[in-house]
Each structure stands twice: as C-alpha cells, then as structure tokens.
N, C-alpha and C positions, 0 to 999 in steps of 0.2 A: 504494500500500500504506500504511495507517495504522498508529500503533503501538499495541500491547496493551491499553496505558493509559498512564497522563500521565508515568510515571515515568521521566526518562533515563538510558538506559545507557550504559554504554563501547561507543565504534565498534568495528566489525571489518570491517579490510581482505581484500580479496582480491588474489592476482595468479596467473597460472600461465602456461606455456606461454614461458618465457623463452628455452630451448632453449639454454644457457649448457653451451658446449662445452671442452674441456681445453686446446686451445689455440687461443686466441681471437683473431681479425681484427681491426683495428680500431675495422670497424664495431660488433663486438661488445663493444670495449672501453668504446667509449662506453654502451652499455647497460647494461654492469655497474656504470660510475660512478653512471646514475639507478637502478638499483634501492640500490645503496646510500646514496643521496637517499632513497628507501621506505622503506629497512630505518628513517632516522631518524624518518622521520615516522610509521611505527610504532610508533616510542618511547611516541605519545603516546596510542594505540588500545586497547583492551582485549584487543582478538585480532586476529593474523595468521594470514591461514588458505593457504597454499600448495596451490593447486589442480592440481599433477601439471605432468610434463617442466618443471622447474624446472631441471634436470639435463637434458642430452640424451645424456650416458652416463654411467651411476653399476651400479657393481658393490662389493657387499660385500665386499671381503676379509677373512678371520681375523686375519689379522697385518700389514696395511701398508694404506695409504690410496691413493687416489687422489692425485697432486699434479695441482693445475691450480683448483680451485675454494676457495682460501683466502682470499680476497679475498668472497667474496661469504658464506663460513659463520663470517665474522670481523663481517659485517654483521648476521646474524644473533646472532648472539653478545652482541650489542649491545642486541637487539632483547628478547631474554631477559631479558638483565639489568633491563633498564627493570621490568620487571614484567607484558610483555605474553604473554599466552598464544599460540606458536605453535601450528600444527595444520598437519598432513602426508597430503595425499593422495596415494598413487603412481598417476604414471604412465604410460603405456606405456614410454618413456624413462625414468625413474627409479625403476620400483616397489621395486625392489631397495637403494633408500636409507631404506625407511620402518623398519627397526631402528635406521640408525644412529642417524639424526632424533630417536629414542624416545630414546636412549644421548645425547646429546646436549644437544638439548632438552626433551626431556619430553614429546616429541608422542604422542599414545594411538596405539594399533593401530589404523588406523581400515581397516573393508572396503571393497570397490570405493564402495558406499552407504552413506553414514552423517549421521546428522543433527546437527543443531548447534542449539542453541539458545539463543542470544546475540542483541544487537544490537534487540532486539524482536521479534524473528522467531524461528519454527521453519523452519532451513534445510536445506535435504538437499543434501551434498554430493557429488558424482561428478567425477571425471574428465572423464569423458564419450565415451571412445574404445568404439566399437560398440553405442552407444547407440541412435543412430536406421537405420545398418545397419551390420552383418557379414556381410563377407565370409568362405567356409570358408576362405582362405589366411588371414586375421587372425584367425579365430577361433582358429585350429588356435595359431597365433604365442601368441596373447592367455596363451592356456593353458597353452603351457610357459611363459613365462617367469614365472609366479605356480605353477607345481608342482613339488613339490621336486624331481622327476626331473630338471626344467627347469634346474633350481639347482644342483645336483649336479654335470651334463654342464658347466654354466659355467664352474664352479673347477677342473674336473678340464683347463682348456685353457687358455696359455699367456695372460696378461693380454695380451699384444702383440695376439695374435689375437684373441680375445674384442672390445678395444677396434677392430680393424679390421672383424669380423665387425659392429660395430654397426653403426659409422661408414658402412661400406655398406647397410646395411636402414634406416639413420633416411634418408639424402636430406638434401635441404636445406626444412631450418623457411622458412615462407612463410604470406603469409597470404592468408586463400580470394582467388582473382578473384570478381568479380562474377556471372558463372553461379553459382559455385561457391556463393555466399554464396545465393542464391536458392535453389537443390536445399535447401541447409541449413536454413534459416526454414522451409521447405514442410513439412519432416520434420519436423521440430519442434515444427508448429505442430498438426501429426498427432499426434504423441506425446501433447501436453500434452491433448488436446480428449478422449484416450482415459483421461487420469486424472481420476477424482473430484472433489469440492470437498472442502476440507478440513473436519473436525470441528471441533466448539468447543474452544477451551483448556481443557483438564482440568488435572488435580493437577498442579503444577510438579515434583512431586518425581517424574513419570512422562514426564513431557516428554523427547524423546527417542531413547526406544524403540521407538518405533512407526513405521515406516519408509513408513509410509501416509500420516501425519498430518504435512505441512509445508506452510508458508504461501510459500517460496521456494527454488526451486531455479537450485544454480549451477553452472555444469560451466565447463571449457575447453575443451582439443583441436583444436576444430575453428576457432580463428586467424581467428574475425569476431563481432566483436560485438554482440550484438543484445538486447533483451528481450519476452515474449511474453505476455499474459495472457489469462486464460482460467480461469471455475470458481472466481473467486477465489482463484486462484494465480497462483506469476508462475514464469516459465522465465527467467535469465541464463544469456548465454553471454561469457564473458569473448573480449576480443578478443587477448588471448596479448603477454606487454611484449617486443614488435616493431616494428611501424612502424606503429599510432601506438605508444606505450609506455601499453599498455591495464591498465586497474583497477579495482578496486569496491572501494565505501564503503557498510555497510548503520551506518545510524544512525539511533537513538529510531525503530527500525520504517520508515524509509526508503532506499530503494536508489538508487544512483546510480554511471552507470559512467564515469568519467574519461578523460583523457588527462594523464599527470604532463607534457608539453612543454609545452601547450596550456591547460588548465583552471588555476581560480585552486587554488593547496593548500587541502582542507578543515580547517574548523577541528574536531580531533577531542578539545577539551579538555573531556571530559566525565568523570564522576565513576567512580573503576574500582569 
C-alpha cells in the first residue's frame, strides 16, 4: 500500500482482542504490564484505535463501576493526555463500554462499521464478529446485546449474575489452531474478492462517509493474524494481544502488523 502523497502523518496504532478479565491470572498479569508498555508508546502516535473485546466483560452501570480494570484505563488515561486521539470499537465482549469510553475519552459513537481516515489511508473499521459467518444462535446473541431490550433485561439482574452469566458464554480467549486459521483466510479471502476496488480520493472534507470507499480494512475477533489483498484493497486481521502480543502500525500510508515481544518498537515520531 502506498501513501496519498509525500506528506507524513501521525501513526495510528491498533490493538484489540486482549480479553482482559476482572480478575486476572498471572498469565494475564503479565499482558496487562505490555499493553501498558503500548498505552506509552502510544504516547507518541496520533491515534489509538481499540478494535473490540478489549474488555472480556464490561457492563454499564448508572451509578458504580466495575473494579478490576484500573490499571489498564489509568494506561489509557495517559494515552489521552499525551494528545493522542483514542477511538473505540465495541465488541462482542465489551460493546457495552462504548459510552463510557465516549465519557471518558472522547471516543465518537462509532457503529459496528465505520471509517477512519488517518495515517494515509481510508480505513474501515469492524470488529469483525459475524462477518464472514453467523451463526442463528450468535446472530440471535449478537442482537440482544446491542438492543435496548437487551440492555434493559441486563441491569434489571443482579451484577453477581450478569458477570457469571458472561463468564460462562465468553469461554476461554485463544487463539485460532491452525485449521482454524485456514477456514478463516479462505473466508476472507471470499469476502474481500466480492468487494469493489476503491474510488479515487475525492474532497477530504467528504472522506469518511462513504462506507464503500476504503483503501484498508481492519477487524479483530477472530485471534490470527493475517493480511489479504485484492482490488487494490487490503483486509487486516489483527492477531488479538495474546500469545504472540499482536498489533498494527499504519504509517505515511503503510501497514505493518507486529509482535510488541518480538519486533524492534516502531519509530512513531512523526508530526501530529
């Protein structure tokens, strides 16, 4: 992917799929330490964009928080102040945090799909859950918990329960085996061959809106990392900060997906 034109922008990171639980294992503790290793290196990025289950149970309440996730939205906190623009996709495990996020940080309402366009590129963001198939028991799931009825039935039930009611439908976060990761690409690769090629870059001040017109698309969910071209577009799928601890970097119109153990830190000192 090349960039627009010569001009360099601020980076924007991605991460999603952390699946950062309330009360956390070891193993988990050590993850939380490197994403708050991200949150700084975010400091130095233009945008952070949280691609969904970031949270593996997050519930709205009117009047009391969750305790268990302070350590990681103190990271955040951080990330803000710097000057860097967060952005909040929900999902299926956290949809339900994208007001606070709003109250919080500033993150826009964003719908299942929405576009981005930062970094050199027009990005379309998603989730990515029921994308390339749904299931009627996930459909049916998908759609209470984003309708108010949905909403509604949740606070009307004891937080004890609600939080064990999760705890039992999430499972344990993993990432695809290797069949797994092949069904996925295959699907994928279907999806992307059945969208268009994108339009020429029109007005900047219309950029955006057009949910047709992106040069990159990024989702999570599905916990294996891969990218896809095709049509002069690209498909990311972020590989979820699990094992390896997966991420993207789109900079001056180039993408590039990480491992924060493993790869050298990008240098994201570019002009906000």
């Amino acid at each position: 992917m090349t960039a627009m034109n010569h001009i360099q922008r601020p980076a924007v990171m991605f991460v999603a799929d952390s699946h950062f639980h309330l009360r956390p294992d070891p193993a988990e503790m050590r993850r939380r330490e490197r994403f708050v290793e991200l949150c700084r290196l975010a400091q130095r990025a233009g945008h952070l964009v949280l691609l969904g289950d970031i949270f593996d149970f997050w519930f709205d309440y009117p009047h009391f928080r969750l305790r268990g996730y302070e350590e990681v939205l103190q990271a955040l906190d951080g990330v803000r102040a710097a000057g860097t623009a967060i952005h909040f996709v929900g999902g299926n495990h956290d949809i339900w945090a994208a007001d606070y996020m709003h109250e919080r940080y500033g993150c826009g309402i964003r719908p299942p799909r929405s576009l981005l366009v930062a970094g050199g590129s027009r990005v379309m963001l998603c989730h990515g859950d029921g994308m390339f198939k749904l299931d009627w028991a996930y459909g049916a799931f998908r759609t209470l918990v984003r309708a108010r009825a949905g909403i509604a039935v949740a606070k009307s039930l004891h937080p004890e329960i609600l939080f064990a009611l999760s705890t039992w439908l999430s499972g344990r976060s993993r990432c695809a085996t290797r069949d797994e990761a092949r069904v996925i690409e295959s699907r994928a690769a279907s999806w992307l061959a059945g969208q268009p090629a994108p339009g020429p870059v029109g007005n900047p001040n219309l950029m955006g809106r057009d949910l047709t017109e992106w040069d990159l698309a990024i989702i999570g969910h599905v916990h294996h990392g891969f990218s896809i071209h095709e049509n002069g577009r690209t498909l990311a799928a972020l590989p979820g900060w699990l094992d390896p601890l997966g991420y993207g970097v789109l900079q001056d119109g180039q993408w590039r997906q990480l491992d924060f153990d493993r790869d050298p830190t990008p240098d994201l000192a570019t002009p906000r």
